[in-house]
DSSP file (Angstrom, degrees, kcal/mol; ACC not computed):
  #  RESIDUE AA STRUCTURE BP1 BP2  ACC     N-H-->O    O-->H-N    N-H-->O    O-->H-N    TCO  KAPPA ALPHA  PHI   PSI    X-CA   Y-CA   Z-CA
    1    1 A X              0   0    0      0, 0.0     2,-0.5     0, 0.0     0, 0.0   0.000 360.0 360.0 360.0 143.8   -6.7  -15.4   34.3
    2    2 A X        -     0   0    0      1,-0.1     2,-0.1     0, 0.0     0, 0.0  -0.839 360.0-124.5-117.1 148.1   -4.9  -13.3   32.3
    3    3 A X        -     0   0    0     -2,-0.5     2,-0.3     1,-0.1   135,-0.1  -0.257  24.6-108.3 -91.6 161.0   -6.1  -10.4   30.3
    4    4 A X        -     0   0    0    133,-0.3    -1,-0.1     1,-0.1     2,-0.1  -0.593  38.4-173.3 -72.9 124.9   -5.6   -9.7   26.7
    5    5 A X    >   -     0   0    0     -2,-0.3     3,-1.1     1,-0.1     6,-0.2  -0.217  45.1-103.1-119.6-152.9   -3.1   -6.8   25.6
    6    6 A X  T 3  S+     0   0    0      1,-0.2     6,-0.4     5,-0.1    -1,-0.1   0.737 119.9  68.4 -93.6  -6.4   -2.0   -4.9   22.4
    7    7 A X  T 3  S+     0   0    0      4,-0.1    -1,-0.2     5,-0.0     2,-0.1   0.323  80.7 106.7 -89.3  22.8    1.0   -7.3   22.9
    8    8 A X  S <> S-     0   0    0     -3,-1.1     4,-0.8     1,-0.1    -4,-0.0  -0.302  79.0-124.1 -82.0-165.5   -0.8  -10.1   22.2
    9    9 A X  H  > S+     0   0    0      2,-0.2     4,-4.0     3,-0.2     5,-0.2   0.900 114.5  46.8-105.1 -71.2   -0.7  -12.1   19.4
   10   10 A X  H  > S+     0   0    0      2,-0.2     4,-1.5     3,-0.2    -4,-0.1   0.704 115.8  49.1   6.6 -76.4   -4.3  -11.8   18.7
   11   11 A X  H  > S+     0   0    0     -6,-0.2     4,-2.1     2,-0.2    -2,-0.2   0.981 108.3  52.8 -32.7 -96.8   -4.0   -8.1   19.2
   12   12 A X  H  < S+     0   0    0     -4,-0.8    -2,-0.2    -6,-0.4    -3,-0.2   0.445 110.3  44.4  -4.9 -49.9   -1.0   -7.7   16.9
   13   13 A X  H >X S+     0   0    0     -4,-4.0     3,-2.3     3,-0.1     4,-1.6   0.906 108.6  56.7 -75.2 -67.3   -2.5   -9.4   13.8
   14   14 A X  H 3X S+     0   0    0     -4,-1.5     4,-3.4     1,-0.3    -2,-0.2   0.886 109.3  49.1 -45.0 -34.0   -6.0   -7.6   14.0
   15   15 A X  H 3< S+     0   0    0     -4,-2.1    -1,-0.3     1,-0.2    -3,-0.1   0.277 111.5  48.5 -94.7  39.1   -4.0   -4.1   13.9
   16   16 A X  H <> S+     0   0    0     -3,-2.3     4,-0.9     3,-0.1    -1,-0.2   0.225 111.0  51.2-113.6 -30.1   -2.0   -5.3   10.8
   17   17 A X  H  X S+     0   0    0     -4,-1.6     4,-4.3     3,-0.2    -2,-0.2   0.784 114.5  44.4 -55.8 -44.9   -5.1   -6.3    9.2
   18   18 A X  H  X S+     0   0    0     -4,-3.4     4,-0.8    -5,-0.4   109,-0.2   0.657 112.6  44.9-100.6  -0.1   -6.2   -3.3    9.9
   19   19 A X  H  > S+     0   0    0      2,-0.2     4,-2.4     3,-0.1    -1,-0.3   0.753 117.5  49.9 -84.2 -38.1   -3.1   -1.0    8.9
   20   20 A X  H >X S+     0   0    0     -4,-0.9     4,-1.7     1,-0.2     3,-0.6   0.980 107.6  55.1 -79.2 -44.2   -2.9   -3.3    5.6
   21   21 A X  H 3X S+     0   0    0     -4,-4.3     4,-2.3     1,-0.2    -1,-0.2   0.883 109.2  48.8 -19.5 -62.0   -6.7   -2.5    5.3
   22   22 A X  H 3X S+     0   0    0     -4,-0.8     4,-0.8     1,-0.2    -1,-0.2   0.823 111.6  42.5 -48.2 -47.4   -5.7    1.2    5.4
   23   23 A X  H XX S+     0   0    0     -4,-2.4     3,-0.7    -3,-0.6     4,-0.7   0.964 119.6  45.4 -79.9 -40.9   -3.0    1.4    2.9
   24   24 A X  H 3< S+     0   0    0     -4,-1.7    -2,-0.2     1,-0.2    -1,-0.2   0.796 116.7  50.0 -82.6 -32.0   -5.1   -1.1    0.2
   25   25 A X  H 3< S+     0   0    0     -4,-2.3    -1,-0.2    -5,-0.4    -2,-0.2   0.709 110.3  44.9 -78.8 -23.7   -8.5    1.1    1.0
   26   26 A X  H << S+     0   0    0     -4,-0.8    90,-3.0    -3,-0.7    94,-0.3   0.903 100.7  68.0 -95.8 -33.0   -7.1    4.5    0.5
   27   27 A X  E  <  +A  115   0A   0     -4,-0.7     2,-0.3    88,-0.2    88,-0.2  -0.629  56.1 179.7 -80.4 118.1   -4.9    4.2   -3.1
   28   28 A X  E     -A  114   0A   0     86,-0.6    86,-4.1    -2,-0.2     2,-0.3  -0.855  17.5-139.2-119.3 160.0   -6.8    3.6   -6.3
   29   29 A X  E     -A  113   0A   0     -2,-0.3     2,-0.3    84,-0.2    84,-0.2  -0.972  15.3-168.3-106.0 103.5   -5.2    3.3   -9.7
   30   30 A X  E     -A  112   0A   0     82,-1.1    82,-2.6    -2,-0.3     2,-0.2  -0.763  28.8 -99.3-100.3 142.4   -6.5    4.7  -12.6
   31   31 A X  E     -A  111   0A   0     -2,-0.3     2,-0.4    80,-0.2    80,-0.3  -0.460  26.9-136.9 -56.8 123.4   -5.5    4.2  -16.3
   32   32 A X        -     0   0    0     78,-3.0     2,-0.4    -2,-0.2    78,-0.3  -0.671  21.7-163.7 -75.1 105.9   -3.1    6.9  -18.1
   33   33 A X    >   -     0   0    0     -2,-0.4     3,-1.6     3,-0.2    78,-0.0  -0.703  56.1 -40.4-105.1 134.2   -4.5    7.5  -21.6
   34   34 A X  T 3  S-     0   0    0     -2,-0.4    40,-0.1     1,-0.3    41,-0.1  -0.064 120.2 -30.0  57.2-138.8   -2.2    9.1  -24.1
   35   35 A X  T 3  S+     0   0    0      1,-0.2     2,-6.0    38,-0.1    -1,-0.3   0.431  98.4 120.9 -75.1   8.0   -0.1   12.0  -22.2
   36   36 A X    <   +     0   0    0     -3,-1.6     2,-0.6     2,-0.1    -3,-0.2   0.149  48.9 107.6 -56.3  28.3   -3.0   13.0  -19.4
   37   37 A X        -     0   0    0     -2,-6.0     2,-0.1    -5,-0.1    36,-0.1  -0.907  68.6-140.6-126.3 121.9   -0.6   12.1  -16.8
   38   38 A X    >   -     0   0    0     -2,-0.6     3,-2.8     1,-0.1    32,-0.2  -0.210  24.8-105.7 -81.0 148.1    0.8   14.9  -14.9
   39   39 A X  T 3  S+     0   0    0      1,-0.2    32,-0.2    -2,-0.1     3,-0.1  -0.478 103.1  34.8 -56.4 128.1    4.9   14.8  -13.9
   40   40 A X  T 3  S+     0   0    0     30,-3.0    -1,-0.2     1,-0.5     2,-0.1   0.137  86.6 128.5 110.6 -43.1    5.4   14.1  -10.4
   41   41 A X    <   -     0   0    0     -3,-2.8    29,-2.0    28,-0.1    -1,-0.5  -0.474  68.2-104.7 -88.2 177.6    2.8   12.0  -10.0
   42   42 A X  E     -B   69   0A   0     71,-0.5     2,-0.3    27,-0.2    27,-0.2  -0.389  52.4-171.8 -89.1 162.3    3.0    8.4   -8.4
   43   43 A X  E     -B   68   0A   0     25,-1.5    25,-1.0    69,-0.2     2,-0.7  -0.952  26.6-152.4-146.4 105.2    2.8    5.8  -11.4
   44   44 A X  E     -BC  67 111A   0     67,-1.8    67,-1.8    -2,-0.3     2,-0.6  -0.801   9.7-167.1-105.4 141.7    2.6    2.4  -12.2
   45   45 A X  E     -BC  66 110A   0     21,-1.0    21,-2.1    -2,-0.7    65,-0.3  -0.869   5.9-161.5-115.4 105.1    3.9    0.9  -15.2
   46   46 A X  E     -BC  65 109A   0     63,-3.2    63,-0.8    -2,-0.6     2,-0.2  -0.509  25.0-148.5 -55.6 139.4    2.9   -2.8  -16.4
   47   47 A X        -     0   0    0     17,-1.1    60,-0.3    60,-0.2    59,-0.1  -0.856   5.6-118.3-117.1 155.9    5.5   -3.8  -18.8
   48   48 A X     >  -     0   0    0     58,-0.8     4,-1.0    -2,-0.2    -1,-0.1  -0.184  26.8-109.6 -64.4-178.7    5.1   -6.2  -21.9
   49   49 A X  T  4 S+     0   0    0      2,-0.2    -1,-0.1     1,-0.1    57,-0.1   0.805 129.0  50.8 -23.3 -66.8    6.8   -9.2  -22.5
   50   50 A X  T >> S+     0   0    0      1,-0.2     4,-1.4     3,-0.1     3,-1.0   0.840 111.1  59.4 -52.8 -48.7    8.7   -7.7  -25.1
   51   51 A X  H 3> S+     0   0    0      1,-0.3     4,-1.5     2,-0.2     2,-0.3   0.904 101.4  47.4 -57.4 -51.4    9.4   -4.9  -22.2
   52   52 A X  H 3< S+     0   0    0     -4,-1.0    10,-0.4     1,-0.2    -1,-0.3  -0.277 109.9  51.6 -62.5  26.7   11.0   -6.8  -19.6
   53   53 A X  H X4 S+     0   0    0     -3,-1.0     3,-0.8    -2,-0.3    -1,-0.2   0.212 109.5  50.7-124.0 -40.4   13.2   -8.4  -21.8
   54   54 A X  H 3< S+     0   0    0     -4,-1.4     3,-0.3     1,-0.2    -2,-0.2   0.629 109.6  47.3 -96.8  12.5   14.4   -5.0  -23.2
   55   55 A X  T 3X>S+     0   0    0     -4,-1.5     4,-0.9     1,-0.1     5,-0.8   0.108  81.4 102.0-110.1  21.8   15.2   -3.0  -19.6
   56   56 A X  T <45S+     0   0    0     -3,-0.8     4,-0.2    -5,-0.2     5,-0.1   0.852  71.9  59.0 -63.4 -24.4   17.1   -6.1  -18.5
   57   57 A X  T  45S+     0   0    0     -3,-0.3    -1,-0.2     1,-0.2    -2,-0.1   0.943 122.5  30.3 -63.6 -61.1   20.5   -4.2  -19.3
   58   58 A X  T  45S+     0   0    0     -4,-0.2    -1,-0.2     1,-0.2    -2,-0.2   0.142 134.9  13.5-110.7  26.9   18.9   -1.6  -16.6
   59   59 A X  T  <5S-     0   0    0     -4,-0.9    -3,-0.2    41,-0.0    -1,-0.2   0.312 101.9-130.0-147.5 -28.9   16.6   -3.1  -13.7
   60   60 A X    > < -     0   0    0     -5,-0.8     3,-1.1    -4,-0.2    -3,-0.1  -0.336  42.4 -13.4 113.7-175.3   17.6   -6.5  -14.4
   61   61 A X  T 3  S+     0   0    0      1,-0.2    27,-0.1    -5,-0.1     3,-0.1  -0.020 111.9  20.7 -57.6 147.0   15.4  -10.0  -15.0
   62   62 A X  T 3  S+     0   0    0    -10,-0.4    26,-1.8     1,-0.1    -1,-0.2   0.599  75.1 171.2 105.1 -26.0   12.1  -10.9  -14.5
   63   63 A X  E <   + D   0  87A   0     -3,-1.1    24,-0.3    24,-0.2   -11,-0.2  -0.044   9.2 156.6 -57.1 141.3   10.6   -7.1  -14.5
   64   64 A X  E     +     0   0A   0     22,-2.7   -17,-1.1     1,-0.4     2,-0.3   0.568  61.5   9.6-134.6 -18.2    7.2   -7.3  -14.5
   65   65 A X  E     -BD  46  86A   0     21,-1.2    21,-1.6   -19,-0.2    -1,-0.4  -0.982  61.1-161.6-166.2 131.4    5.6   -3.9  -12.9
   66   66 A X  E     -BD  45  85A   0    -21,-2.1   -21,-1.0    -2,-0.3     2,-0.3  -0.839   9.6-173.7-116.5 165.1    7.9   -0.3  -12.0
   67   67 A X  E     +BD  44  84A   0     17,-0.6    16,-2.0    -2,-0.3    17,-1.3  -0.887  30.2 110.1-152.8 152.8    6.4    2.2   -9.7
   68   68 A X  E     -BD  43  82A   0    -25,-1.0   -25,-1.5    -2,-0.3     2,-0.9  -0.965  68.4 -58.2 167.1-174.8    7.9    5.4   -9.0
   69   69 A X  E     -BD  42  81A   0     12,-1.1    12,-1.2    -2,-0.3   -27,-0.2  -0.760  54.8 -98.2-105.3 127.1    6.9    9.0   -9.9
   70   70 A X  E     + D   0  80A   0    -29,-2.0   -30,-3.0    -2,-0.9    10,-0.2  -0.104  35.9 172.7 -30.7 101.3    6.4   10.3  -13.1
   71   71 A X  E     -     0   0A   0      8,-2.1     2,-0.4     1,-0.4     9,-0.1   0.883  67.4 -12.8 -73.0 -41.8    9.1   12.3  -14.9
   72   72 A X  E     - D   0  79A   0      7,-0.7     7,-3.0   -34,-0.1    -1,-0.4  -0.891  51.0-155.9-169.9 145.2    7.9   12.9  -18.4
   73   73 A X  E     + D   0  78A   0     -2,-0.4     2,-0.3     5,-0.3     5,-0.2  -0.834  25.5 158.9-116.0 138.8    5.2   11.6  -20.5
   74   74 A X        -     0   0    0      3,-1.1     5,-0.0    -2,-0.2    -2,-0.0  -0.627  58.9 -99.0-136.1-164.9    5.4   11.7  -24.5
   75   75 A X  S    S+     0   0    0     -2,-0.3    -1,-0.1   -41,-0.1   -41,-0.1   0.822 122.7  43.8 -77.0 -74.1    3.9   10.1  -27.4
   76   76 A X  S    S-     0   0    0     28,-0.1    28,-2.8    -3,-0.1     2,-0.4   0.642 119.6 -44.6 -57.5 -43.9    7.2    7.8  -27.5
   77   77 A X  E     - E   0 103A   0     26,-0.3    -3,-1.1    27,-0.1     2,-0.4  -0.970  51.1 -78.6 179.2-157.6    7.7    7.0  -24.1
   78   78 A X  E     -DE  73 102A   0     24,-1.1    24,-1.7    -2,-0.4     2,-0.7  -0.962  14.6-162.8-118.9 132.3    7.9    7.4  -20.2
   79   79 A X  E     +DE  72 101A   0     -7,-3.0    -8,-2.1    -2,-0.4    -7,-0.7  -0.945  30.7 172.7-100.3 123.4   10.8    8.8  -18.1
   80   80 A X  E     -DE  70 100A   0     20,-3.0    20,-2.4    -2,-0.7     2,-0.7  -0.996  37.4-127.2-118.8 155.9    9.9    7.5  -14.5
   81   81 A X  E     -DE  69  99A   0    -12,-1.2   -12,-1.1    -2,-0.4    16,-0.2  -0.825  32.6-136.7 -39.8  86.9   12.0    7.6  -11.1
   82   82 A X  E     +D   68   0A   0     16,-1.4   -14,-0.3    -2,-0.7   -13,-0.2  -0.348  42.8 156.4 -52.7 149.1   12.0    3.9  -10.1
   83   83 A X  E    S+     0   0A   0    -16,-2.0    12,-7.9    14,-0.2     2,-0.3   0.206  74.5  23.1-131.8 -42.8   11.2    3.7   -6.3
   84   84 A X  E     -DF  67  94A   0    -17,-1.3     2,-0.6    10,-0.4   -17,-0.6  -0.984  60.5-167.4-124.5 103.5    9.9   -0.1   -6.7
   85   85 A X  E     -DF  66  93A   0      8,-1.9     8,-1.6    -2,-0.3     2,-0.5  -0.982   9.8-163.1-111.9 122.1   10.3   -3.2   -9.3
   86   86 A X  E     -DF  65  92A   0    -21,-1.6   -22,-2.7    -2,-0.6   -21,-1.2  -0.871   8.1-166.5 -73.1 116.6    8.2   -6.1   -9.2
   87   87 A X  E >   -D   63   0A   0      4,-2.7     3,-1.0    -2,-0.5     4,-0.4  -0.724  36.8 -71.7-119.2 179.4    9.2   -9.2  -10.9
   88   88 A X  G >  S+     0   0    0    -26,-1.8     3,-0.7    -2,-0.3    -1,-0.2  -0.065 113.7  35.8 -71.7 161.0    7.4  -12.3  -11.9
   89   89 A X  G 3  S-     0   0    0      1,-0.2    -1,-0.2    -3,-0.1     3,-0.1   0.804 125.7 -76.5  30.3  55.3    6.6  -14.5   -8.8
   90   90 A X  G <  S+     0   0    0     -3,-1.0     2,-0.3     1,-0.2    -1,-0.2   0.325  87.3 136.1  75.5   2.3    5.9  -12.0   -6.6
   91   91 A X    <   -     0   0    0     -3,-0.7    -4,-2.7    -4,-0.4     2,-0.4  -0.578  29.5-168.2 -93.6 144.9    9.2  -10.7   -5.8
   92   92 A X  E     -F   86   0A   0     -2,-0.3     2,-0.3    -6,-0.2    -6,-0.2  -0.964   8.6-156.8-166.8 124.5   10.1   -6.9   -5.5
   93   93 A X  E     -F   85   0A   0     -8,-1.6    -8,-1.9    -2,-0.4     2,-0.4  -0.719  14.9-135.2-104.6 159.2   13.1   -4.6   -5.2
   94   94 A X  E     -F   84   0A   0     -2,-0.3   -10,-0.4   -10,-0.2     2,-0.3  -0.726  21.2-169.3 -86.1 135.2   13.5   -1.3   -3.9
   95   95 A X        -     0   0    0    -12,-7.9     2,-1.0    -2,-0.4   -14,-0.0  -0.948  33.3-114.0-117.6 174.2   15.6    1.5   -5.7
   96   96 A X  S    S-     0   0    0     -2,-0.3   -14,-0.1     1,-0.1   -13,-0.1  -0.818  75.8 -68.1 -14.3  58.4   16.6    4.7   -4.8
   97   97 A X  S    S-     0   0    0     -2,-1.0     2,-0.8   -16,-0.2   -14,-0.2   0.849  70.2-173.3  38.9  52.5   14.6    6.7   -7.2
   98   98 A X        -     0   0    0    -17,-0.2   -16,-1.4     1,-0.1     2,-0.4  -0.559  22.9-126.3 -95.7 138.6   16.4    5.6  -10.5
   99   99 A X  E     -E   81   0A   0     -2,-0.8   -18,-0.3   -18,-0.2     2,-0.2  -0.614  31.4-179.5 -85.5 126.5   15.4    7.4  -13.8
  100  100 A X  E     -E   80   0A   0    -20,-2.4   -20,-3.0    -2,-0.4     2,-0.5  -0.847  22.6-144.8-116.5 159.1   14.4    4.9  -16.4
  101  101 A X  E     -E   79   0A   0    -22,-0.3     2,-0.5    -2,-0.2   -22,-0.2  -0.861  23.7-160.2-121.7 140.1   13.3    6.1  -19.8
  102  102 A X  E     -E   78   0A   0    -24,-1.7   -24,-1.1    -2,-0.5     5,-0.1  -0.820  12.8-131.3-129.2  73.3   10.5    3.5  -20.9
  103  103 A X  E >   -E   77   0A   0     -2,-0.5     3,-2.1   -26,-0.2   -26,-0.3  -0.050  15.2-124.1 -79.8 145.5    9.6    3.2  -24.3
  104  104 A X  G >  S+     0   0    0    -28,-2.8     3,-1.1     1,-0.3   -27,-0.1   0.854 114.1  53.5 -52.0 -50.2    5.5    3.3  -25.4
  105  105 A X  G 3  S+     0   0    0    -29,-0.3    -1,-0.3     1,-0.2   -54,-0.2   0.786 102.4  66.8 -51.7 -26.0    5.7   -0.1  -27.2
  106  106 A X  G <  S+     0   0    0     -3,-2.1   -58,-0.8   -56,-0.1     2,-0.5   0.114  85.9  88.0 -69.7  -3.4    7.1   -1.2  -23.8
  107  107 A X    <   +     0   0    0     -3,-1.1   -60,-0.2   -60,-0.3     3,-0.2  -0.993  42.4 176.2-161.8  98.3    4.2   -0.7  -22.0
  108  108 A X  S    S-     0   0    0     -2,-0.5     2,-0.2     1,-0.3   -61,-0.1   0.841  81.7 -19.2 -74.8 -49.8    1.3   -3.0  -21.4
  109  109 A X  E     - C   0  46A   0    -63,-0.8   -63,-3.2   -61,-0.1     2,-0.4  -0.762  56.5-157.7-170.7 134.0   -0.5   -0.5  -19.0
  110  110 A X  E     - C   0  45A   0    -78,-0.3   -78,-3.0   -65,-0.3     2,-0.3  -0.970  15.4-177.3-117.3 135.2    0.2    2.8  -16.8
  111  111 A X  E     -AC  31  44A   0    -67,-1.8   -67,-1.8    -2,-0.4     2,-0.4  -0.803  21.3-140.3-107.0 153.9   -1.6    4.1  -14.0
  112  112 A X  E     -A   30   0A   0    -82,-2.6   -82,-1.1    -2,-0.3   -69,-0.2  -0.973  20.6-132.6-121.2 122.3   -1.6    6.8  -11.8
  113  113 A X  E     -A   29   0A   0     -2,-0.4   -71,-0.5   -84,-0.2   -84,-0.2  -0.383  20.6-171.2 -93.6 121.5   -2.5    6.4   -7.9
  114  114 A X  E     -A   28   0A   0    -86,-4.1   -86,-0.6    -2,-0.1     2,-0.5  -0.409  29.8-118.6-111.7-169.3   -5.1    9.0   -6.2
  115  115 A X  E     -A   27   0A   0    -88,-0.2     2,-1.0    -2,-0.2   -88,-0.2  -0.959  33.4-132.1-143.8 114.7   -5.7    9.2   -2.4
  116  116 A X     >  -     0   0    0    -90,-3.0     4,-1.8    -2,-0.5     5,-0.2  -0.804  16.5-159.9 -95.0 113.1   -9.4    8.2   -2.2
  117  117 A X  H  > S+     0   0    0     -2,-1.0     4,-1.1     1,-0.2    -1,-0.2   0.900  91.4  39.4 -63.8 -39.9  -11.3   10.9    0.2
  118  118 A X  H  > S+     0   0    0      1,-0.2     4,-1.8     2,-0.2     5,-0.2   0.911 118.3  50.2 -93.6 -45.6  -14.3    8.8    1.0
  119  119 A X  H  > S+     0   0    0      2,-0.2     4,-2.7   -93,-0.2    -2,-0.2   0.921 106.1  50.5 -64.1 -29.2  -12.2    5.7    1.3
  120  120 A X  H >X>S+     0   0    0     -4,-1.8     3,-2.6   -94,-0.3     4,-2.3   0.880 116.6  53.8 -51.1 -83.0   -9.5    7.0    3.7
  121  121 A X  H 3X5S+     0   0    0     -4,-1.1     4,-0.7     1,-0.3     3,-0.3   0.535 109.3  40.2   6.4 -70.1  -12.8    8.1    5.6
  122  122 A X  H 3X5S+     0   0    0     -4,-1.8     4,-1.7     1,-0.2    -1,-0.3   0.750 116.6  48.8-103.5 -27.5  -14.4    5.2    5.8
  123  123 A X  H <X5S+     0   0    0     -4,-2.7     4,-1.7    -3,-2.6    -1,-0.2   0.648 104.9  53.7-105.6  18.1  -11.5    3.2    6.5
  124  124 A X  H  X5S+     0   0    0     -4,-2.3     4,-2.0    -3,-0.3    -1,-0.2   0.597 110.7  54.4 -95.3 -18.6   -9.8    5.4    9.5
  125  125 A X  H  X<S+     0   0    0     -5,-0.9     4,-1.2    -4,-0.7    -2,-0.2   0.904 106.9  50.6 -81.7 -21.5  -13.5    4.9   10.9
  126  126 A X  H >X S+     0   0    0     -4,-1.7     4,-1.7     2,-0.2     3,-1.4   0.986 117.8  42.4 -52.9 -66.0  -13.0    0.7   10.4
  127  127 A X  H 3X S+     0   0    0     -4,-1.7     4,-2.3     1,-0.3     5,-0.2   0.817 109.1  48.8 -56.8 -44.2   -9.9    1.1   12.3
  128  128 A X  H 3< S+     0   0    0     -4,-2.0     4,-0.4     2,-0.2    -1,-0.3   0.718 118.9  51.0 -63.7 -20.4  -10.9    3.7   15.3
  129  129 A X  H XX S+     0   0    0     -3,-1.4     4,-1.5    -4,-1.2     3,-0.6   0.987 112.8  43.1 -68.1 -57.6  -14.0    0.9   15.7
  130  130 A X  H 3X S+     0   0    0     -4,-1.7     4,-2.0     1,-0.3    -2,-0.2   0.637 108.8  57.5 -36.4 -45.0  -11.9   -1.9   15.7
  131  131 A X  H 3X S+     0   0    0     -4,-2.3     4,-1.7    -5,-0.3    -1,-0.3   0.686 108.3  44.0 -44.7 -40.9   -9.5   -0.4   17.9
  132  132 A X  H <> S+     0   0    0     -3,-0.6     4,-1.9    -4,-0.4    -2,-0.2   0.749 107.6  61.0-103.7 -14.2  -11.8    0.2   20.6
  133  133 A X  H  X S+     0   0    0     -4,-1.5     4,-3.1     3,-0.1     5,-0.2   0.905 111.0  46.4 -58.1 -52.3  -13.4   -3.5   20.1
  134  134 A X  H  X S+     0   0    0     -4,-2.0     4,-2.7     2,-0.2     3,-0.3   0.979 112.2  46.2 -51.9 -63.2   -9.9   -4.6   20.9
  135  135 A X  H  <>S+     0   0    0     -4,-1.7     5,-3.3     1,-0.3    -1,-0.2   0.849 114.1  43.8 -14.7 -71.8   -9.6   -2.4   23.7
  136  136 A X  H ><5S+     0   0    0     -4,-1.9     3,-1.1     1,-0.2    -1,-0.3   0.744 116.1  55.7 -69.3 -31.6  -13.2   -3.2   25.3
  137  137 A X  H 3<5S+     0   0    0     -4,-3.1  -133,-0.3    -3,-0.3    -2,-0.2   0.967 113.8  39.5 -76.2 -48.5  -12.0   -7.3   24.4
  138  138 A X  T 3<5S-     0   0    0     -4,-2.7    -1,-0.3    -5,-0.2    -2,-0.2   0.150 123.3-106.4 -88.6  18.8   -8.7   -6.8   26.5
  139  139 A X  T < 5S+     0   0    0     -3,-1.1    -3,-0.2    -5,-0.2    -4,-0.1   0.806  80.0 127.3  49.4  33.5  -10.4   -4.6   29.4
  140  140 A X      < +     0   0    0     -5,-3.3    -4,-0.2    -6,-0.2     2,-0.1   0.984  65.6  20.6 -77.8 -49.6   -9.1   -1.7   28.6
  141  141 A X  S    S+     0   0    0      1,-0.2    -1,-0.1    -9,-0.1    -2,-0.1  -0.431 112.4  12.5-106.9 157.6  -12.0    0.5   28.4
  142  142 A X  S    S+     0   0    0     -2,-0.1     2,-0.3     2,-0.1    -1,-0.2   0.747 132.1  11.6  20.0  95.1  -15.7    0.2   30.1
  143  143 A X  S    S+     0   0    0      2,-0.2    -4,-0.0    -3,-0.1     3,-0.0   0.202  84.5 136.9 108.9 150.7  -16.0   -2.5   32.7
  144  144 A X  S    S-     0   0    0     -2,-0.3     2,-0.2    -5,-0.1    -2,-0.1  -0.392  72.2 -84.8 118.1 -21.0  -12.0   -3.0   32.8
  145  145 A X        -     0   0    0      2,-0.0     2,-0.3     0, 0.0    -2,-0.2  -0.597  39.0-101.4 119.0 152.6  -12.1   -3.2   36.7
  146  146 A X        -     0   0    0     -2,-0.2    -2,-0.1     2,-0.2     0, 0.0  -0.821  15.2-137.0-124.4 174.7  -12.1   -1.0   39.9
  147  147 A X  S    S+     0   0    0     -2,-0.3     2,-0.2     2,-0.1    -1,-0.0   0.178  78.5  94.9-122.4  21.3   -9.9   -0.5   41.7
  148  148 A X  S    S-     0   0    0      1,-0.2    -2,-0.2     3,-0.0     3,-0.1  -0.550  77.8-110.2 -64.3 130.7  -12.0   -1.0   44.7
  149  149 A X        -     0   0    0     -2,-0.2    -1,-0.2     1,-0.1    -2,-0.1  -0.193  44.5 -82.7 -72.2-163.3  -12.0   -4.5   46.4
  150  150 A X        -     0   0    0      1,-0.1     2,-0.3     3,-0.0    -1,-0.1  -0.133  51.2-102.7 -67.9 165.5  -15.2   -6.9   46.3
  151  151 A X        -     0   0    0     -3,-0.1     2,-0.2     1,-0.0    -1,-0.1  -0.866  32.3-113.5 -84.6 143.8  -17.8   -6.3   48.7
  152  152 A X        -     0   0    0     -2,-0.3     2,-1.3     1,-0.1    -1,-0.0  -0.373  21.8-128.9 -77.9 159.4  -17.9   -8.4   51.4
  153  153 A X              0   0    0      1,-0.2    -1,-0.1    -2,-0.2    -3,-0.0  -0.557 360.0 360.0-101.3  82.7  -21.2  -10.7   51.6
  154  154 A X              0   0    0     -2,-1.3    -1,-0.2     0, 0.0    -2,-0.0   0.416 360.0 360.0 -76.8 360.0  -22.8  -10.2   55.3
């Protein structure tokens, strides 16, 4: 019979479950009310209708959501560093950190992304459990084998 290994298939999804666990479990987004949002930090910007129709000239169609880091915050509008564009039906380019200037009417809702202490926590302890269920499932760990032969039966 052959035993189960982290190159199984089996194997392979559960620790992709459990890495996408990780990145969705640690990152919350909270809403940015007036200017309370410091420069520098990571940002996402829901755009209107109205918005995505008028940054078409500079991200192209379709935009539906930017992320990047905060350049400046005003009254008037948003500078951000694009790293990420989301468009409508799921689809999403990367950029190379381009500064787009974002006007306030333009802007459905922005958030700013914290690093959750107690969730990291809790979910590097999911993973290190899971990890060693896999393990103990594939014979790595406890009961695995000797390396002994059988006994013989007199």
């Amino acid at each position: 019979m052959k035993k189960l290994g982290f190159g199984s298939e089996k194997t392979r999804m559960a620790l992709l479950l459990g890495m996408l666990f990780t990145m969705a479990a640690c990152t919350g987004y909270t809403p940015i009310h007036g200017v309370a949002a410091t420069p520098g930090s990571n940002v996402r910007v829901r755009l209107t209708d109205n918005g995505a129709v008028n940054l078409v000239p500079r991200i192209g169609p379709r935009a539906r959501e930017l992320q990047g880091t905060l350049r400046q915050v005003s009254d008037t509008s948003m500078v951000v560093l694009v790293r990420r564009v989301v468009r409508e039906g799921g689809g999403e380019d990367a950029y190379d950190g381009q500064e787009i200037s974002i006007p306030s009417a333009d802007i459905e809702l922005a958030e700013t992304s914290k690093t959750s202490v107690s969730k990291s926590i809790l979910a590097a302890g999911g993973i290190l459990a899971s990890a060693l269920l896999i393990a103990k499932g594939a014979g790595d760990i406890g009961g695995g084998g000797s390396s002994r032969p059988p006994p013989t039966g007199r």
